[in-house]
C-alpha positions in Angstrom: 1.0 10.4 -30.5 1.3 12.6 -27.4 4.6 13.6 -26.1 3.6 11.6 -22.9 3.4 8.3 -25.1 6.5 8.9 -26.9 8.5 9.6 -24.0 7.7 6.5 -22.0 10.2 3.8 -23.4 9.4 0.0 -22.6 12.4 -2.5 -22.6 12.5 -5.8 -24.0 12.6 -7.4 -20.7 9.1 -5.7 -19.6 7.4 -6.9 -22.9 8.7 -9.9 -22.3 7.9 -10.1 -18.2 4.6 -8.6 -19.1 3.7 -11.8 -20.6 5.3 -14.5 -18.9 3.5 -16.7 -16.1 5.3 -15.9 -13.0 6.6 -19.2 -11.7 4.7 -21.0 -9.0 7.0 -20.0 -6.3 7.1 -16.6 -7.5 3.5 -16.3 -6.9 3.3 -18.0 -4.2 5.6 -15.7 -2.4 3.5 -12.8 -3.7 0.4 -14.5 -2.4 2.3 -15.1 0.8 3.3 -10.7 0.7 0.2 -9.6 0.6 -1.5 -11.5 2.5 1.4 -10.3 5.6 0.9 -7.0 4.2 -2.8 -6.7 4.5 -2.5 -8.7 7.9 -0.1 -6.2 9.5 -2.0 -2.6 8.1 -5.2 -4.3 9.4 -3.3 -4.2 12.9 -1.8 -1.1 12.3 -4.9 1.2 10.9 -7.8 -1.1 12.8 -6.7 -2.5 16.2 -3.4 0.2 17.0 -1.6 -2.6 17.5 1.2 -2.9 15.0 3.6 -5.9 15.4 6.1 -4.7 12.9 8.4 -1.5 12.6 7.7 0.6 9.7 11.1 0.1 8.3 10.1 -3.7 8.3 6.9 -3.0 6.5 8.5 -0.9 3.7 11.4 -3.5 3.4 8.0 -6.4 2.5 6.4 -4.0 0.6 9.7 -3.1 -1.4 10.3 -7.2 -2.2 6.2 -7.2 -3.3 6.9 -4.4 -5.7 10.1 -5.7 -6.6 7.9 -9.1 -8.0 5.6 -7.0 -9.6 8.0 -4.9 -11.4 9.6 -8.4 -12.4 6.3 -10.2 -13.3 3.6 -7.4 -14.1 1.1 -9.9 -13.8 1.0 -10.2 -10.0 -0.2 -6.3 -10.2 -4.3 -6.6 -8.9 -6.3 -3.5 -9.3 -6.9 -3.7 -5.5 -3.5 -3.1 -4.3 -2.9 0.9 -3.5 0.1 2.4 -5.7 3.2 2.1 -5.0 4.5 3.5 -1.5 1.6 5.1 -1.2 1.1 2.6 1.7 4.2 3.1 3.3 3.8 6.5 3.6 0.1 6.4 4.9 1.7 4.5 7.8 4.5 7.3 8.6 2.5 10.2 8.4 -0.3 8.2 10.6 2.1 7.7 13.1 3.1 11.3 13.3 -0.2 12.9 13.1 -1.4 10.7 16.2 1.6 11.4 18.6 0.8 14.8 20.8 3.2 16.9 20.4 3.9 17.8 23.7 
């Protein structure tokens, strides 16, 4: 085994999480995150037009990740990593203010 392997520990309550069924309200409200989270970067990176503050995006996207981190199922392949969103939208929003 590499040293990588050896020093990523799993706990019981990720084996276990890993294969549970989230509960249906659990993925509904996942269902219901991204689909608010795909609605409001589509308005942000599409139509300049955001309708939230970024602060109010990364709180959504923090609860999203929170669920996924709790029920590793909810992950989808399509989702971008984690924050990696967040920070998109920040450094957007500074790159396309003049400066001065």
């Amino acid at each position: 085994m590499s040293e990588e392997v050896i020093s990523q520990q799993v706990t019981p309550e990720q084996v276990a999480a890993a294969g549970e069924e989230p509960p249906a309200d659990v993925r509904e409200r996942h269902a219901a995150l991204a689909a608010e989270l795909s609605d409001h970067q589509y308005r942000y990176y599409v139509l300049d037009a955001p309708t939230i503050s970024d602060a109010d995006f990364d709180r959504l996207l923090r609860e999203l990740e929170a669920l996924e981190g709790e029920f590793p199922a909810l992950r989808t392949p399509t989702r971008p990593p984690s924050g990696s969103v967040a920070r998109s939208r920040r450094s957007s929003r500074r790159s396309s203010t003049p400066s001065g």
